[in-house]
C-alpha positions in Angstrom: 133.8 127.8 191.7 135.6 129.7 194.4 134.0 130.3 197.6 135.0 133.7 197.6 132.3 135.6 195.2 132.6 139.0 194.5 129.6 140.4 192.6 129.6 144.1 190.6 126.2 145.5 190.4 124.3 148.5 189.6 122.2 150.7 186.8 124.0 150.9 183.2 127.2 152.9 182.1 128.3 153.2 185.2 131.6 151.0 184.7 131.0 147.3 185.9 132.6 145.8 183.2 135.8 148.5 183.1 135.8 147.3 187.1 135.5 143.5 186.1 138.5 143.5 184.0 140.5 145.4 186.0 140.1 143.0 189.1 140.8 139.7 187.4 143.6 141.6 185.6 142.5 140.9 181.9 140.1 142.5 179.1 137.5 139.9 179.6 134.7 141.6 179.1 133.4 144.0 176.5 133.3 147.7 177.6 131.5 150.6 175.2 130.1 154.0 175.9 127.0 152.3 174.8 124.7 151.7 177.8 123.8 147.7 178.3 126.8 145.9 176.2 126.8 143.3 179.1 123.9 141.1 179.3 124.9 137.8 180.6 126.5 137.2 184.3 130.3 137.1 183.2 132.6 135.2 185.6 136.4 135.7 186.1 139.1 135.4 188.9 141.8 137.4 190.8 143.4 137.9 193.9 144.2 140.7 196.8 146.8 140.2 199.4 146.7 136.5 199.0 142.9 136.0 199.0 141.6 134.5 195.6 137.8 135.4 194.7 135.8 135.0 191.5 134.1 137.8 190.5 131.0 138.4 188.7 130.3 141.1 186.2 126.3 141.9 185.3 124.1 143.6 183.0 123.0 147.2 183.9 120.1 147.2 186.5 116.9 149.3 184.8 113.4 149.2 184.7 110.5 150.6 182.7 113.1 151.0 179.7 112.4 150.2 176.1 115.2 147.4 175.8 113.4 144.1 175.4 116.4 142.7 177.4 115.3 144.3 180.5 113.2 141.2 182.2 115.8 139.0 181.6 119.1 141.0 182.2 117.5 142.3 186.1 117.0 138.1 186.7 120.9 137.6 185.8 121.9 140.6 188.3 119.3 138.8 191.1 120.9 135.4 190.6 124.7 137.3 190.7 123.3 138.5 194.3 122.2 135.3 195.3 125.7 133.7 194.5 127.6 136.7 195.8 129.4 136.9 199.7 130.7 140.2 198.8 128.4 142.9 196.8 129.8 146.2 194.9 126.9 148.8 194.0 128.6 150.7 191.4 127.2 154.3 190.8 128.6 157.4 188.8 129.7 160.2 190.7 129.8 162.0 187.3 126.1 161.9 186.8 125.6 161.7 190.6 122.6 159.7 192.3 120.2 158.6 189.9 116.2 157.8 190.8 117.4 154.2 189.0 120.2 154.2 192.0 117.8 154.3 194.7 115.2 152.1 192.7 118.3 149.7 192.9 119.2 150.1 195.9 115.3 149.2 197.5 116.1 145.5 195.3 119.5 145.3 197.5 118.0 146.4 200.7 116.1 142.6 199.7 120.0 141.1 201.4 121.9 140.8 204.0 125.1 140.6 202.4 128.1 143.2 203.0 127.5 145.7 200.4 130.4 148.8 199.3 129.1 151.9 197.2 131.4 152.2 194.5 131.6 156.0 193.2 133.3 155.5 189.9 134.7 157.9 187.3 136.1 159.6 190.8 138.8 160.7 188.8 140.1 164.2 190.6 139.7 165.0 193.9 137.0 167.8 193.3 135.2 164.2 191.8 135.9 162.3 195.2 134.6 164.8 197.4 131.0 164.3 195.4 130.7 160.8 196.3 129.3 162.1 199.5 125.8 162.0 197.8 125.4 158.6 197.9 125.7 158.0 201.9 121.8 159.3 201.4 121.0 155.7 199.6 121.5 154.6 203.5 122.8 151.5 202.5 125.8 149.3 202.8 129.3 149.2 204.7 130.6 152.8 203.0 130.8 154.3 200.4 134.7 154.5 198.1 135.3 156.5 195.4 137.2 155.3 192.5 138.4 155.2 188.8 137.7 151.8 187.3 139.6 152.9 184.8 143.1 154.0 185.9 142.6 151.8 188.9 142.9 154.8 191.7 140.7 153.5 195.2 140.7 150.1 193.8 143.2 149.2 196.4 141.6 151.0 199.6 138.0 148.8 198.3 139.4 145.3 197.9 141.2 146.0 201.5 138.4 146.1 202.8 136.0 143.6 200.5 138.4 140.7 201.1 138.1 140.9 205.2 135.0 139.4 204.5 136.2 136.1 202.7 137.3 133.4 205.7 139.6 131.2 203.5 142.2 132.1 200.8 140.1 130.4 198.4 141.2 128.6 195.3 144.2 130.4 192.8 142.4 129.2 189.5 139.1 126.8 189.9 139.0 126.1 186.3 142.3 125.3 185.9 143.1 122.0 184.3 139.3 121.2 184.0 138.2 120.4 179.6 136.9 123.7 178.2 133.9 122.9 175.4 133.2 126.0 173.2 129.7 126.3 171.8 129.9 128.3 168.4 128.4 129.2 165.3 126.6 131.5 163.3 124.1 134.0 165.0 120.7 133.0 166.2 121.5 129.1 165.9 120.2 127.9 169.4 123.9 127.9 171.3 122.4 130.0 173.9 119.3 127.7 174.7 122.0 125.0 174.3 124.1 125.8 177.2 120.9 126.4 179.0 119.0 123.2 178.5 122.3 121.3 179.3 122.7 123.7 183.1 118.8 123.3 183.7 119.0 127.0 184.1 118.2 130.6 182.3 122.3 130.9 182.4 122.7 133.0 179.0 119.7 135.1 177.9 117.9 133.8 174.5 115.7 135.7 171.9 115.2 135.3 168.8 117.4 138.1 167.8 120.6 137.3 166.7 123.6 138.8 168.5 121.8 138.7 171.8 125.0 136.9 173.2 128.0 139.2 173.1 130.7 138.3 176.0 132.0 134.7 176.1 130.1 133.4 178.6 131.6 130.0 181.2 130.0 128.0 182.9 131.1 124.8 185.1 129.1 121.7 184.6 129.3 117.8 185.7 127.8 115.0 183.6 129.2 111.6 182.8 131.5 111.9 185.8 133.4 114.5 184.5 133.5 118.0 185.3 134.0 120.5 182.4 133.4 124.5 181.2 131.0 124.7 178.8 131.5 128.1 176.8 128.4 130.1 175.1 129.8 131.9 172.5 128.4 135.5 170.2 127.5 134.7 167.0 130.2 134.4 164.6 129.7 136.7 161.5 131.4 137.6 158.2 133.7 140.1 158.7 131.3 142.3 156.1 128.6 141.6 158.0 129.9 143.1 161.7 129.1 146.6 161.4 129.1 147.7 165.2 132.2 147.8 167.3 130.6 145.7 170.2 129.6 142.9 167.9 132.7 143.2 166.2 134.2 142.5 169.8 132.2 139.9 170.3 133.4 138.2 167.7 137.2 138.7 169.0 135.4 137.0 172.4 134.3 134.1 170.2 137.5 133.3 168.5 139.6 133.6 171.6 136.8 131.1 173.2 137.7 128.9 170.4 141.6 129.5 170.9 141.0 128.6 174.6 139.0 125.5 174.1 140.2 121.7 173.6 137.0 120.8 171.9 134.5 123.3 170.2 131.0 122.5 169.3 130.2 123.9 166.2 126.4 124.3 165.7 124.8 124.4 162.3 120.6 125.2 161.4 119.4 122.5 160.2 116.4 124.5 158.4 119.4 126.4 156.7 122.4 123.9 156.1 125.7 124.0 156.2 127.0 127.6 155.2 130.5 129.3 154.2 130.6 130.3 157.6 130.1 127.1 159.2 133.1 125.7 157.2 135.0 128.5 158.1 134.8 128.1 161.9 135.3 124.2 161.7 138.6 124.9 159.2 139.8 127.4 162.3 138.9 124.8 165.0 140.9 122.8 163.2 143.6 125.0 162.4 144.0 125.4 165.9 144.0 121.9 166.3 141.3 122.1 168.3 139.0 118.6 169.2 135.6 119.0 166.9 132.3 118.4 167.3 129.0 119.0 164.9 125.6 119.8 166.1 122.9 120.0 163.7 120.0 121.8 165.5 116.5 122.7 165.0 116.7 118.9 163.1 112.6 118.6 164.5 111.9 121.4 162.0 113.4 119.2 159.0 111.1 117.1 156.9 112.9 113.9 156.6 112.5 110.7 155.0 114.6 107.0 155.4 118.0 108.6 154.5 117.7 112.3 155.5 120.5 112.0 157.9 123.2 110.0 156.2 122.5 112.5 153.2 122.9 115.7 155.4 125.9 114.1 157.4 127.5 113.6 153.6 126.9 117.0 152.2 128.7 118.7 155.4 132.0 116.5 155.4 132.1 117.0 151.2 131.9 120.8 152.2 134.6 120.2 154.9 136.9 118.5 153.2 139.8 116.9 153.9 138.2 117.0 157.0 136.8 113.4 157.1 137.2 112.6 161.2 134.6 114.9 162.9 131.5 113.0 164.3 128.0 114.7 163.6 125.3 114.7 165.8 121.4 115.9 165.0 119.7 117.7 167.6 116.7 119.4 168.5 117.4 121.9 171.7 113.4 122.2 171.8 112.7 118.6 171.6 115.7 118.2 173.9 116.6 115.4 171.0 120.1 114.1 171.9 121.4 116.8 173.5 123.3 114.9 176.2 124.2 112.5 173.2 126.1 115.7 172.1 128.1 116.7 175.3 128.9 113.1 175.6 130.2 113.1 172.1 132.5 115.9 173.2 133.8 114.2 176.2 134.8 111.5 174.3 136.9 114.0 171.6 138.5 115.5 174.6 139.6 111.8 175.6 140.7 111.1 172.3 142.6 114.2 172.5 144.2 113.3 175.5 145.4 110.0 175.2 148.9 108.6 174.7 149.7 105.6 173.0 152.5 103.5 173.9 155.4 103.2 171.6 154.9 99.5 171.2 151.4 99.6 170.5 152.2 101.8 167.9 154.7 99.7 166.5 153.0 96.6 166.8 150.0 97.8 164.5 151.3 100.4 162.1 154.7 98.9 160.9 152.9 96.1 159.2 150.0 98.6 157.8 153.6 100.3 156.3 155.4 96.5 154.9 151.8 96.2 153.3 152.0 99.3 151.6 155.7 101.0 152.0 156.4 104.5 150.8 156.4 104.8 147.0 160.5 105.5 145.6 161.5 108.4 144.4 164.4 109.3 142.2 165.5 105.2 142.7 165.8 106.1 146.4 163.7 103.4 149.0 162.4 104.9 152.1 162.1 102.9 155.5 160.5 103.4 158.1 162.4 102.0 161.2 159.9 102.8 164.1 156.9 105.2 165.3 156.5 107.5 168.3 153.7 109.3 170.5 155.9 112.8 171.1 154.7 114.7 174.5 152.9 117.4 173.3 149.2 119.1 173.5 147.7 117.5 170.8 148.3 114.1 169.4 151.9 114.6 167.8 153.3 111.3 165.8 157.1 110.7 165.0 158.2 108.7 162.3 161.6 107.9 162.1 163.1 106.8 158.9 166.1 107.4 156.4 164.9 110.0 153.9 161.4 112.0 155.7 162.2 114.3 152.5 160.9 111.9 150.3 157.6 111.5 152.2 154.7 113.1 150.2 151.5 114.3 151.1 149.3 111.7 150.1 151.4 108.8 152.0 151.3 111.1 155.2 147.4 110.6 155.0 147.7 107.2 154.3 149.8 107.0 158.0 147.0 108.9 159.3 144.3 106.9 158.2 146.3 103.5 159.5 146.6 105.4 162.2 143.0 106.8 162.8 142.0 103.0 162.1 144.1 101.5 165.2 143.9 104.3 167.7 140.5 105.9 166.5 141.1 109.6 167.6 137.4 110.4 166.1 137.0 114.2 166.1 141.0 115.5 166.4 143.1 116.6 164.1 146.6 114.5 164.5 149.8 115.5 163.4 152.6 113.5 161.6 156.7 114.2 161.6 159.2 112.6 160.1 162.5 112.2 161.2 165.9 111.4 160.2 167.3 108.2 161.5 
């Protein structure tokens, strides 16, 4: 992560998230009139004047409310503190100061970190001038007014916010480093997942489902590898999403999954494998995206001698054609080969990323073809005169022959199964062409 942390704080509806997009220059996070959409700490990255910070956007700041999230949404905005150089207090200069903006402000007296007032919603001047309210909170470097959303006074603030940072900092920390996406359907233990694996209270669990809306990233290092680890929101029928922030949670989920080289896709174990479930593995793999599948809450499965081998065969019948993806049984409580699981994924990203020489490629699947050529058609013999790795994203194969038109679909997966037997590539989806030669 960048050294340069910017974190955006404060009581809810106040604009973080409208503030948080607009600094890292994307809609990254979900924004609603609602009050406390956001309640994980959501990370992205810009850059002012040549400085490049990471910035941090929180759940609303209450207390004494009726939201059962409260506890555990005021311990994500501590921890974004802790982690923060820079701090922004966001208030409302629409509904002027608020007995929750000095409660808040007693929790950030707690630091000695620069902290900037942020008077949002300062959208006319007669608005600016009532920002002069908040210089009774008595703390912090000043006090700007702004519009988070047309982006007026966000200049003037990060002027100032980045004389604090002593290095550049880093253009884009994740880039280059494997992205896993955790998904499923709601309420499957993704949350507790990502948790167990960071040996922190990163993403806030209950047992409601939908309590995860934004995408939430997280950098992590096992095995000797360093990788983003993605909680996802619950993915839903399309029937089923009746609110606007869950159904842009969703839209978070499946651009997660876009994003990713390998998703987890997590299934209940006490429920089985659903329509749903198949439907996010045929999009991972649609997207020709690296696979893996997590059967949780297995400890609450009675099981006998061939429980798993039966279970494993029901979900690849229910995925088919899809006959490569590896499935691993966990229990997140238990902590039952959960590392056996990210390790699995590693290992799919690898596979994903290797290249095979030309001659190796050769060497083992032209005889696999003189064993069993491609069946004639119309009289007409097709050879195959040599195989190629093209350089693309996901594992591309070339085959070069005299008529590719004759190729049909069941000798393709006959290539890919020769293929898949050599070079293993457990858990991707490989691709065959065939070209004239």
């Amino acid at each position: 992560m960048s050294s340069n942390v910017i974190a955006i704080v404060g009581r809810p509806n106040v604009g973080k998230s409208t503030l948080f997009n607009r600094l890292i220059g994307q809609r990254m996070a979900i924004m609603d009139n609602e009050s406390g959409v956001t309640r994980d700490r959501s990370y992205g990255h810009g850059d002012w004047i040549g400085k490049f910070f990471t910035v941090i956007d929180t759940g609303g700041y209450v207390h004494g409310s009726d939201d059962i999230f409260e506890g555990e949404i005021n311990k994500q905005v501590e921890l974004a503190i802790k982690e923060a150089d820079v701090i922004l207090f966001m208030v409302d200069v629409d509904a002027g100061l608020t007995s929750l903006d000095e409660e808040f402000a007693n929790v950030l007296r707690r630091t000695n970190k620069p902290i900037y007032i942020v008077a949002n919603k300062a959208d006319t001047h007669a608005r600016a001038h009532q920002m002069g309210e908040f210089y009774a909170l008595g703390i912090g470097v000043d006090v700007f007014p702004i519009s988070s959303q047309n982006g007026s006074g966000t200049g003037d603030l990060l002027d100032e916010v980045v004389k604090h940072f002593k290095d550049e900092g880093v253009e884009d920390p994740d880039a280059g480093i494997p992205r896993l996406a955790v998904l499923g359907r709601p309420n499957v233990g993704k949350s507790s997942f990502v948790n167990l694996l960071l040996g922190e209270d990163r993403n806030i669990v209950t047992d409601i489902a939908g309590t995860t809306r934004d995408a939430i990233h997280s950098r992590y290092n096992a095995f000797g590898k360093e990788f983003i680890i993605v909680d996802t929101a619950g993915l839903r029928r399309k029937s089923k999403v009746s609110e606007d922030i869950e159904f842009y949670s969703v839209m978070r989920s499946v651009r997660a999954l876009e994003d990713a080289d390998v998703c987890i896709v997590m299934l209940d174990a006490t429920r089985g494998i659903e329509a749903q479930d198949v439907n996010i593995i045929t999009l991972a793999e649609k997207n020709r995206k690296g696979i893996v599948i997590l059967v949780n809450k297995w400890d609450l499965v009675e099981k006998d001698t061939n429980s798993t081998k039966e279970f494993e065969e029901e979900i690849l019948e229910r995925i088919a054609p899809i006959k490569y993806v590896p499935v691993i049984f966990t229990s997140v409580v238990t902590k039952q080969r959960v590392h056996k699981a990210v390790e699995k994924a590693m290992e799919v990203y690898d596979n994903k990323t290797q290249k095979i020489s030309t001659s190796k490629l050769n060497d083992l699947i032209l005889p696999e073809i003189e064993r069993y050529g491609p069946p004639a058609i119309k009289g007409k013999f097709v050879k195959i005169k040599y195989i190629t790795q093209l350089p693309t994203h996901n594992p591309t194969f070339a085959f070069f022959c005299n008529l590719p038109q004759y190729i049909k679909d069941p000798y393709v997966r006959y290539l890919e199964n020769s293929i898949r037997k050599h070079f293993g590539f457990e858990g991707v989806p490989i691709k065959l062409v065939f070209r004239k030669k």
